[in-house]
KOLKOL-151385 format. One record per atom (N, C-alpha, C, CB): x, y, z. Coordinates in steps of 0.001 Angstrom, whole numbers, padded with zeros to 6 digits, always signed. Atoms other than C-alpha are relative to their C-alpha. Glycine has a CB too. Layout:
XYZ...
END
This chain:
+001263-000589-000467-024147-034452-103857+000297+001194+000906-000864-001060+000758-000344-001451-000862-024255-030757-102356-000875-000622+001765-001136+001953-001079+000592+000642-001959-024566-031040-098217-001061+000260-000044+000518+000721+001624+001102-000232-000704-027158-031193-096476-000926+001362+000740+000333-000699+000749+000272-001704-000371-028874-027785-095980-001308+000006+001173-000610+001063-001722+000976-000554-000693-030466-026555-092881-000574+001437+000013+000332-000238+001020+000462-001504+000569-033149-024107-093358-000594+000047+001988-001701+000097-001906+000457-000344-001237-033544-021968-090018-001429+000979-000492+001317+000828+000943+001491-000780+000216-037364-020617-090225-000562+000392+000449-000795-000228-000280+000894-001375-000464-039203-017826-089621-000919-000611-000608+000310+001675-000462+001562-000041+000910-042390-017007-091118-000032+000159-001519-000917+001302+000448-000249-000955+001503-043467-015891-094763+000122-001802-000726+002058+001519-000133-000058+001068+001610-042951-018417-098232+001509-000254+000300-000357+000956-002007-000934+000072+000281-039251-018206-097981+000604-001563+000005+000459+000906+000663-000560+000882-000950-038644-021124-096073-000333-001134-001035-000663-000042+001641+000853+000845+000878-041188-023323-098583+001373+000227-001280-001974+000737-000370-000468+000175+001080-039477-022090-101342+001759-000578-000035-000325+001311-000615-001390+000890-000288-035814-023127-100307-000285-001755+000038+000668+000522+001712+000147+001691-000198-037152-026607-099501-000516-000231-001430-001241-000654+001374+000065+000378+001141-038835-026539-103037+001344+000028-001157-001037+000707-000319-001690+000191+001022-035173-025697-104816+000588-001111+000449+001355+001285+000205-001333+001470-000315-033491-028419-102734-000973-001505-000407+000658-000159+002402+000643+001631+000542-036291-031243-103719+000504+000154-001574-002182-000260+000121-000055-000314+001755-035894-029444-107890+001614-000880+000007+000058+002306-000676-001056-000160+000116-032218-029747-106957+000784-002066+000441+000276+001534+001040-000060+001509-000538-032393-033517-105134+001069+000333+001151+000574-001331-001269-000519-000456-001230-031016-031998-102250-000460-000425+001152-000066+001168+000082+000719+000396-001583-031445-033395-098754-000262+001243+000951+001100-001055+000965+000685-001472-000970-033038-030649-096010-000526-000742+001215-001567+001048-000853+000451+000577-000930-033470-030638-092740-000977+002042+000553+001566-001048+001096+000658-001824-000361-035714-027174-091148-000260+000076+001338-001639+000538-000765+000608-000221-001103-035663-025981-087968-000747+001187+000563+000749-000235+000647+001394-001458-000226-038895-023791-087062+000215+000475+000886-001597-000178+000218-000017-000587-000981-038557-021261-084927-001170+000716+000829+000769+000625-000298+001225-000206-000726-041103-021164-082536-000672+001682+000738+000291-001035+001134+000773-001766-000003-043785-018013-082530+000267+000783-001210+000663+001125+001285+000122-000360+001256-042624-017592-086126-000185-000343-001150+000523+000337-000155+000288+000524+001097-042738-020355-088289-000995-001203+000299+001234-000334-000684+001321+001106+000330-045900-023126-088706+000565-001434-000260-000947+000455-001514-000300+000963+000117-044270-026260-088173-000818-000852-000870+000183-000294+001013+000749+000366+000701-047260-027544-090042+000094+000345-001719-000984+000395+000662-001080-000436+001399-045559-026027-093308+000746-001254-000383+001329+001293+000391-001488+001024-000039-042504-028768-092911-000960-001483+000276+001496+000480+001732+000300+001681-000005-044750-032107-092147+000278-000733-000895-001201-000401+000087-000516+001093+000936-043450-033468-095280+001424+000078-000504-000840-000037-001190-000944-000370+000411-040135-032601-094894+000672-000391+001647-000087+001488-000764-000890+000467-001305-037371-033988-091982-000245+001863+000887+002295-000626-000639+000443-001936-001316-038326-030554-088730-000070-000440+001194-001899+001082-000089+000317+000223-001462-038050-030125-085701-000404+001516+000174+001351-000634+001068+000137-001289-000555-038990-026845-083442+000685+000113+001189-001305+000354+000195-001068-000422-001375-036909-024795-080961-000514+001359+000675+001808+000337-000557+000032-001474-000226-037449-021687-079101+001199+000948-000469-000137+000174+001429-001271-000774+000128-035441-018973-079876+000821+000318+000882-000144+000983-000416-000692+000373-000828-033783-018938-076901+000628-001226+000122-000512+000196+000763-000707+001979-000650-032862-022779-076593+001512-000237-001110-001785-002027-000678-001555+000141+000949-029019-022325-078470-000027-001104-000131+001497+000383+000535-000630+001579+000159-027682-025628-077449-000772-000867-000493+000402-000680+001203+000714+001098+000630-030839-027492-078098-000237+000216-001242-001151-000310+000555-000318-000297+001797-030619-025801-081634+000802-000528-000253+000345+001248-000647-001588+000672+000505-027133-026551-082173+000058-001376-000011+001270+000369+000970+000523+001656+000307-027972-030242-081085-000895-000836-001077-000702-000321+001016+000467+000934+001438-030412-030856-083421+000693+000375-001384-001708+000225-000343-001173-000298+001477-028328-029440-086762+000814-001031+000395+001045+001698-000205-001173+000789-000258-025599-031460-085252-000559-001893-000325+000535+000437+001873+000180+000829+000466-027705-034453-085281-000815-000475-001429-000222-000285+000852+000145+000337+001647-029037-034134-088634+000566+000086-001186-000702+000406-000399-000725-000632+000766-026234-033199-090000+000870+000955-001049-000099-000213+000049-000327-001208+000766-025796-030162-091152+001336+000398+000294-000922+001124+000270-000958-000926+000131-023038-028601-092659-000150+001470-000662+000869-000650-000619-000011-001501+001329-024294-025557-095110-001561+000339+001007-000293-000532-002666+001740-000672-000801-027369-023212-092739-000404+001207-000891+000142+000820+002002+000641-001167-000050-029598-020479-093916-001283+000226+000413+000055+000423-000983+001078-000156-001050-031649-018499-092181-001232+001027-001231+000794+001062+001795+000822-000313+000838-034896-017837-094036-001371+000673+000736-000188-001207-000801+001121-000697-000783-038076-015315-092853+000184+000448+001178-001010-000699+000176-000081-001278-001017-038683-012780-090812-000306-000630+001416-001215+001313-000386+000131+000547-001272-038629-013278-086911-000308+001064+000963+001186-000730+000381+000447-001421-000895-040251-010601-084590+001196+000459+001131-001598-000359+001008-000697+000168-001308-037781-010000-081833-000049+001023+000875+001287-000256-000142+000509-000149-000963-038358-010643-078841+000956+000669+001319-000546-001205+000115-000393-001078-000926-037622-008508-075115+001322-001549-000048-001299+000726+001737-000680+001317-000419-034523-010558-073633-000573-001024+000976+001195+000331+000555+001261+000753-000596-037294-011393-070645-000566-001368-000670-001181+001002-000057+000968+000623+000387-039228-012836-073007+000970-001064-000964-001186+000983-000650-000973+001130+000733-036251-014687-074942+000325-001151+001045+001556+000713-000544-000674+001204-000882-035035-016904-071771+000649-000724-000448-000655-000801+000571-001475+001270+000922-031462-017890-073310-000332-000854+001219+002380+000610-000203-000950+001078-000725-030156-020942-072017+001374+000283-000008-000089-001350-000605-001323-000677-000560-026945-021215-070988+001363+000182-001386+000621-001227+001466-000990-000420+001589-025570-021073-074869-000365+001080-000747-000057-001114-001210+000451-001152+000310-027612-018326-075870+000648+000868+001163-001546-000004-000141-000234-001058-000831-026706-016518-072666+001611+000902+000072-000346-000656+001303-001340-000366-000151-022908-016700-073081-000089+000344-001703+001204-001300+000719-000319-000689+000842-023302-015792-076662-000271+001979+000090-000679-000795-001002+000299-001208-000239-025278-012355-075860+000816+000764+001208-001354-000051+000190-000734-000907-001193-022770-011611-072678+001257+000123-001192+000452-000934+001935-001259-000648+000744-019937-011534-075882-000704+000755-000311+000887-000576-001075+000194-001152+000908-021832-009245-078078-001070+000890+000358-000244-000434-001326+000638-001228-000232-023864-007088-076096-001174+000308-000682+000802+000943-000225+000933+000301+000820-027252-008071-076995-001148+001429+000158-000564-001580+000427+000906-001314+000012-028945-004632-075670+000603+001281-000714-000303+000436+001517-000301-000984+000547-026595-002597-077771-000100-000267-001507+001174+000407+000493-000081+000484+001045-027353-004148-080997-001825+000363-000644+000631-001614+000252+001237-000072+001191-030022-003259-084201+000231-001803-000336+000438+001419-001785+000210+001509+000450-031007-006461-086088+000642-000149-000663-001011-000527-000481-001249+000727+000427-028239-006391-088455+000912-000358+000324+000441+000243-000543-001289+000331-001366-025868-006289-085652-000476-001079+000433+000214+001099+001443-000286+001670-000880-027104-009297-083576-000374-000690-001308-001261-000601+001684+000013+001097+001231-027819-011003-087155+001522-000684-000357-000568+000842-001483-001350+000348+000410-024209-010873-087965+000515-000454+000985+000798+000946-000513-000764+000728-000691-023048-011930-084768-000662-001130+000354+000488+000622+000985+000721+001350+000148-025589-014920-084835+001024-000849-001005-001681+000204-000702-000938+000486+001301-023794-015578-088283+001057-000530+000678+000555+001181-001116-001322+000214-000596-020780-015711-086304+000462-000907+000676+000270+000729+000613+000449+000572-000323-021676-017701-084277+000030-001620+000080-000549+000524-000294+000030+001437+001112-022612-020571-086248+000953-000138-000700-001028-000112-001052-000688+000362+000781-019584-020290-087774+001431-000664+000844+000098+001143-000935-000587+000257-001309-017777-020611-084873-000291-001477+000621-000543+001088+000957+000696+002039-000404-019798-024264-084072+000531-000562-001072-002089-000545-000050-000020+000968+001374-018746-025371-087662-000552+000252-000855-000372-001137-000010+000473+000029+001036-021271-024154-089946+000024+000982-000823-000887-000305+000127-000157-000999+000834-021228-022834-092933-001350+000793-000529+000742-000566-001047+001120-000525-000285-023723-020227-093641-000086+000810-001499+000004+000853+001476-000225-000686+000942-024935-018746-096902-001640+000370+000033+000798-000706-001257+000540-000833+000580-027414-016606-098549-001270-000752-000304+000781+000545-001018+001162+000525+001075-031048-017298-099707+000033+000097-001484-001193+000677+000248-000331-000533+001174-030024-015171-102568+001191-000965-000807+000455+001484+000325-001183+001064+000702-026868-017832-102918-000892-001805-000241+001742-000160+001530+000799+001199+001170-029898-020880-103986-000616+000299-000295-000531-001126+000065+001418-000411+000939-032421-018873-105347+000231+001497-000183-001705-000298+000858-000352-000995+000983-030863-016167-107385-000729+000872-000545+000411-000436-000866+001029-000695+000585-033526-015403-109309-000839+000912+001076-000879-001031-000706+000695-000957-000676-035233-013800-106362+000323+001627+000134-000003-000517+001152-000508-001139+000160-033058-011250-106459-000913+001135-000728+001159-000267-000640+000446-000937+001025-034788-007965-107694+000693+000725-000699-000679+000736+000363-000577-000872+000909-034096-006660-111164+000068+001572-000238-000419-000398-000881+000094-001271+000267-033538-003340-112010-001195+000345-001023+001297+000405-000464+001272+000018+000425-036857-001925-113616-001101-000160+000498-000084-000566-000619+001128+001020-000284-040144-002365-113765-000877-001247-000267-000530+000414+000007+000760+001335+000459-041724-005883-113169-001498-000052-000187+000247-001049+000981+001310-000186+000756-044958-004911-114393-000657+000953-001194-000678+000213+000872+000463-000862+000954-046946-002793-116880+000060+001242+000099-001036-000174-000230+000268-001487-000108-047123+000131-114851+001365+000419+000599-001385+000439+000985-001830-001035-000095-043885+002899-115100-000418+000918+001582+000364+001800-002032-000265-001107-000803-043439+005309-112317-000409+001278-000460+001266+000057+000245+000132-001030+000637-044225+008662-113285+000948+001081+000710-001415+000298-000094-001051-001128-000259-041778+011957-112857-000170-000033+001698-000432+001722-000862+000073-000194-001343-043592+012415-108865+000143-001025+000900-001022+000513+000249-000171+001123-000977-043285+008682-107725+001268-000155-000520-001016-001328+000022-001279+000576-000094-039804+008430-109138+000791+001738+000759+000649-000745-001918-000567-000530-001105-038861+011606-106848-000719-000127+001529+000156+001339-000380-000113+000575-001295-040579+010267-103962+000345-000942+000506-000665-000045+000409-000998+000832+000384-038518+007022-104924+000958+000182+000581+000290-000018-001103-001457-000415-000408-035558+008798-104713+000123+001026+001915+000542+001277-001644+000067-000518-001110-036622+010717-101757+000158-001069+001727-001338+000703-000298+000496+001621-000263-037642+007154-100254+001302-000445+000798-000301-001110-001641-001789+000688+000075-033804+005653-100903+000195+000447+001028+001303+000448-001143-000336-001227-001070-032546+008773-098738-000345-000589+001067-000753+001441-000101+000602+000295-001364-034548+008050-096004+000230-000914+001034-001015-000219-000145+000118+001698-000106-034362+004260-095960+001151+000143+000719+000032-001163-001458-001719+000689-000307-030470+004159-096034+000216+000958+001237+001528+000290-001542-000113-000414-001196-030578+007051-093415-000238-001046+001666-000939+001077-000209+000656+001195-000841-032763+004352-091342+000883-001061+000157-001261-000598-000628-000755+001186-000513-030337+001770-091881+000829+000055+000668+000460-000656-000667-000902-000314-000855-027556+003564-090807-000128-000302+001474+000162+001179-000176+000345-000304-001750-028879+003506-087292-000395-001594+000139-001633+001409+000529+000455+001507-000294-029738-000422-088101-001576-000280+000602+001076-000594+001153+001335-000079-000739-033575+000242-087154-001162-000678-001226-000365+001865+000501+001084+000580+000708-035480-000735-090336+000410+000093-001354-001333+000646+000250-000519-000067+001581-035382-001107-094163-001211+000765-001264+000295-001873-000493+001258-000426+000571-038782+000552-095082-000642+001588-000136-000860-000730+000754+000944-001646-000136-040428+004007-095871-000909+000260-000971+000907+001402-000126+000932-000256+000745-043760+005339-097125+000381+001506-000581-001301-000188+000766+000058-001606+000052-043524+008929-098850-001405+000346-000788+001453+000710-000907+000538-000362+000918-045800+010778-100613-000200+001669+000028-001096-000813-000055-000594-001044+000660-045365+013823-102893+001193+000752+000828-001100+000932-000359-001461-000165-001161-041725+014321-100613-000290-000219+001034+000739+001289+000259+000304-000015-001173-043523+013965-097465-000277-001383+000812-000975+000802-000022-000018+001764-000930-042650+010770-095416-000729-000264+001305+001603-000450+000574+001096+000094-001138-045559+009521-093855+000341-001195+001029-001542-000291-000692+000118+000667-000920-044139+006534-092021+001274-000461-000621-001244-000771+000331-001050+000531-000113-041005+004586-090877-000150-001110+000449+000743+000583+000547+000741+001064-000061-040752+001022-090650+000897-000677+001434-000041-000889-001589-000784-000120-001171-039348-000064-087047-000616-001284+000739-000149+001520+000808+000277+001202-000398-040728-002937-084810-000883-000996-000502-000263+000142+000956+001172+000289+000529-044236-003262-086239+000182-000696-001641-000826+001388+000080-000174+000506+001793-042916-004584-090029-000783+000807-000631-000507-001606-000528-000089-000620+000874-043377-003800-093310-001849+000104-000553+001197-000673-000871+001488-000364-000035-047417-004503-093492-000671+000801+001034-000686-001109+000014+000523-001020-001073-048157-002343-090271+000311+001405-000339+000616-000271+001407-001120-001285+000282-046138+000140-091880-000892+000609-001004+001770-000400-000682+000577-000398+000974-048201+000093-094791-001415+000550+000131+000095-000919-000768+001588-000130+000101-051507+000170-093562-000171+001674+000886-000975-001661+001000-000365-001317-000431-050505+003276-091189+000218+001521-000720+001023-000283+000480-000615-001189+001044-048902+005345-094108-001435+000028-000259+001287-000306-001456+001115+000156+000325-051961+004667-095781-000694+001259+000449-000456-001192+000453+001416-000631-001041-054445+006243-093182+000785+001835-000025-000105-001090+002408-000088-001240-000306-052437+009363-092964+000235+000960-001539+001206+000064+001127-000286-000342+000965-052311+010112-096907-001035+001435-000365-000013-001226-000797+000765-001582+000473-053244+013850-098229-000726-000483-001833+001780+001777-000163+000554-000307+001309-054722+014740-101555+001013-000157-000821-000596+001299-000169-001075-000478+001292-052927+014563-105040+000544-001353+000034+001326+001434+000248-000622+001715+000687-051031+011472-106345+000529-000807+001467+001858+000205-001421-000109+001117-002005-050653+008468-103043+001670-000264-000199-001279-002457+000175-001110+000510-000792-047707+007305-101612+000942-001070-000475-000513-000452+001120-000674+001343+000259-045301+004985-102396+001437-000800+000928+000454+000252-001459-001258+001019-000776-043351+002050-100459+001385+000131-000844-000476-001896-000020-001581+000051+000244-039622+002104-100653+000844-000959+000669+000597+001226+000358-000458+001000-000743-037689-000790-099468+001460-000012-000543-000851-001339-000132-001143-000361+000047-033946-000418-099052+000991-001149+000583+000022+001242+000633-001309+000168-001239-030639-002623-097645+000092+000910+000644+001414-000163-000348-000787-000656-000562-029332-001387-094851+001889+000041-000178-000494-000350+001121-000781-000292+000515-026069+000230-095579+001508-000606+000621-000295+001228-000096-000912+000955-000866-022988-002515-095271-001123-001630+000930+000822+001399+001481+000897+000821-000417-026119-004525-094849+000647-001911-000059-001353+000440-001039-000999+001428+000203-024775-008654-093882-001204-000800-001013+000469-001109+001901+001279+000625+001287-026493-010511-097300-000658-001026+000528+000592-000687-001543+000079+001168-000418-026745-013543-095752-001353-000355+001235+001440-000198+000474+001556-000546-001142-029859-012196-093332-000718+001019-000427+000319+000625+001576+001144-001570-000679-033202-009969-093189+000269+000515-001732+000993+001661+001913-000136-001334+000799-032570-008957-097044-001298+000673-000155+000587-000223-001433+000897-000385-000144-035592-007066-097431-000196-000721-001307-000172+001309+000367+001134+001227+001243-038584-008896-099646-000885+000723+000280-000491-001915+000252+001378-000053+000069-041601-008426-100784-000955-000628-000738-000218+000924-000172+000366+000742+000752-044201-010522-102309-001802+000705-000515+000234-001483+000780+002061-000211+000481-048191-010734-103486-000710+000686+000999-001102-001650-000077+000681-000543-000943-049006-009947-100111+000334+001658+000269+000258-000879+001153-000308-001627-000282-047049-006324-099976-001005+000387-001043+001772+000693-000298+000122-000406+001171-048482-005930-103361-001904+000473+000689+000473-001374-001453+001316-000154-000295-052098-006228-101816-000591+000799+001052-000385-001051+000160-000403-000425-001062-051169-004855-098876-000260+001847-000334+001596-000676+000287-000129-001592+000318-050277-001371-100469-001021+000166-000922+001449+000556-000642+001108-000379+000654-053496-001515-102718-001085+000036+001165-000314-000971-001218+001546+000277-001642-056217-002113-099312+000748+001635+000293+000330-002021+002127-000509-000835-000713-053675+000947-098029-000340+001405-001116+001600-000475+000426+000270-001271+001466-054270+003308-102097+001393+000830+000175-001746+001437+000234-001491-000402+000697-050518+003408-102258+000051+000156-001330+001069-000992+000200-000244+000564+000858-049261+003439-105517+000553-000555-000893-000176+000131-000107-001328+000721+000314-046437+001770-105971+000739-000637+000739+000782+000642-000397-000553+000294-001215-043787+000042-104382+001106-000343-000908-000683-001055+001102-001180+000029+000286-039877+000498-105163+000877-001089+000918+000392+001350+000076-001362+000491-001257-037024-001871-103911+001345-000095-000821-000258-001866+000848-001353+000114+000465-033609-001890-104183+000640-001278-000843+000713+000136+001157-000725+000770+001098-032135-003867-107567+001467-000634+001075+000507+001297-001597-001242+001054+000071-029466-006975-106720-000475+000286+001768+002037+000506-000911-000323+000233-001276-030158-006491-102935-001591-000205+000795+001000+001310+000550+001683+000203-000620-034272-007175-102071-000199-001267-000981-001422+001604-000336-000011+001535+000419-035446-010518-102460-002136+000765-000523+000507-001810+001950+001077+000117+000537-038989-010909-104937-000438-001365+000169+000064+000429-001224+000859+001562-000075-041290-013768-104045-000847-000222-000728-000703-000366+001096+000693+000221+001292-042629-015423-106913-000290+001041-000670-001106-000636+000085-000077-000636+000895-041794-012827-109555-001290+000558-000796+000744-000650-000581+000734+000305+000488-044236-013760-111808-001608+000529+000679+000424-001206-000132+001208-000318-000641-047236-013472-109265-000062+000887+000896-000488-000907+000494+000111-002041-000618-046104-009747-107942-000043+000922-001030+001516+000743+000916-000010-000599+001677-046023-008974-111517-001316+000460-000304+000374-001197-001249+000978+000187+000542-049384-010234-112049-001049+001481+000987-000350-001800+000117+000587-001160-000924-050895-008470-108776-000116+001329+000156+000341-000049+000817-000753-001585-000485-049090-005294-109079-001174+000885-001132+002359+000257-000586+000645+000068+001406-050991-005253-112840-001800+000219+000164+000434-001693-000733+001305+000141-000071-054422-005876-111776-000526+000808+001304-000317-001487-000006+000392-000989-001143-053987-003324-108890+000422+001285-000720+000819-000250+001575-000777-001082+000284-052273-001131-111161+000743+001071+000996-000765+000609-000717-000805-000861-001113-050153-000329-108893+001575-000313-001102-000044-000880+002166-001778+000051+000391-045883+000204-110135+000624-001204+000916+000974+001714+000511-001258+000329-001043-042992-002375-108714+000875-000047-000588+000101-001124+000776-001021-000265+000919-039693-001355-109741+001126-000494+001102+000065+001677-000650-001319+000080-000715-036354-002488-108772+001260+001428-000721+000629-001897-000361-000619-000844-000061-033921+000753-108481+001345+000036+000413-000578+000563+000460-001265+000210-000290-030269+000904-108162+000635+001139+001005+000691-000102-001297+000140-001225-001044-028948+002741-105093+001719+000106-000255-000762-000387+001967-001511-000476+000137-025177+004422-105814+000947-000006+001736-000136+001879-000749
END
């Protein structure tokens, strides 16, 4: 029988759908919610507890007593001032090694990773039990790109991976070359509804969602589901690109459907 998998949880479907592969799979699960991001009320039929994000040790204690050996960390998590984090005294000595005010979110992600690996656990990928999320190259719906959304696409990429470089975000709106918004504390629906409001005349805008470059897989890959899809139609985007083998798709099938009946584009794109 494969170990025992703890799912660390944010917000969003992700978290659901890991616990639905490990019941398909007859997998035991344990989930610990992270409080101010995930709905403990999600997990009532499933072994949970809740922690602050600050409380290390009392994290590490409960994995330890439910036995976890294999963690992933699933959905997005706002983060918070250090004020407003109040490590304890295992959080505190982790952020005095790695220099928690000089760090983007892939930086303290990976040294979280580290972390935990450092206590014993082993740590893998959402993308390493649910594969299929992965986005394909193409488009997963009816509607193609046309010549001006696949160079504000490509314009998009550019931008994005510029953005990652600096470890600040994985998101950009353009439209006809002109990048109306960057995606930075506020996420990827604040982002959208913003671009939106500031759109000119002539063919709309389109979302671009990118890795960051040397991005750690195992955290934050960028996703998008039914809700971006609806998200960027309320906003009269009209499309929305993400990066092939490295952006996670939530329920395929029903961003397919959405994208279709908004006629809006979603393409997965391969970045060199």
């Amino acid at each position: 029988m494969a170990a025992k998998l703890g799912i660390l949880a944010g917000s969003g479907e992700l978290p659901l759908r890991l616990i639905d592969a490990c019941r398909t799979a007859g997998r035991p699960v344990f989930v610990l919610a992270l409080e101010g991001a995930a709905d403990p009320r999600d997990f009532a039929d499933v072994p949970h507890a809740t922690v602050r994000l600050g409380a290390g040790a009392e994290g590490l204690r409960l994995l330890r007593e439910n036995g976890i050996e294999e963690l992933v960390m699933a959905g997005p998590v706002r983060r918070p001032t250090l004020a407003a984090l109040r490590p304890d005294w295992r959080a505190a000595k982790m952020f005095a090694r790695i220099g928690l005010r000089a760090l983007g979110d892939d930086g303290l992600l990976r040294s979280i990773i580290k972390e935990f690996e450092i206590e014993g656990f082993r740590v893998v990928g959402v993308h390493d039990i649910l594969e299929s999320l992965l986005a394909p190259e193409g488009a997963l719906g009816a509607v193609e790109p046309d010549d001006q959304a696949r160079a504000d696409i490509e314009r998009g990429l550019a931008v994005a991976r510029a953005l990652g470089a600096v470890d600040v975000g994985q998101a950009v709106v353009v439209q006809q070359g002109i990048v109306l918004g960057l995606e930075a504390a506020e996420g990827t629906d604040a982002l959208i509804e913003r671009a939106g409001r500031l759109q000119g005349e002539g063919p709309a805008g389109v979302l671009v969602k990118a890795a960051k470059p040397g991005q750690e897989r195992r955290a934050d890959l960028p996703a998008i589901g039914v809700g971006t899809v609806e998200a960027c139609a309320r906003a009269g985007l009209r499309g929305i690109a993400v990066e092939a083998g490295m952006a996670l798709v939530i329920d395929r099938a029903a961003v397919s459907a959405a994208a279709d009946a908004a006629r809006l584009f979603v393409v997965g794109v391969k970045v060199q």
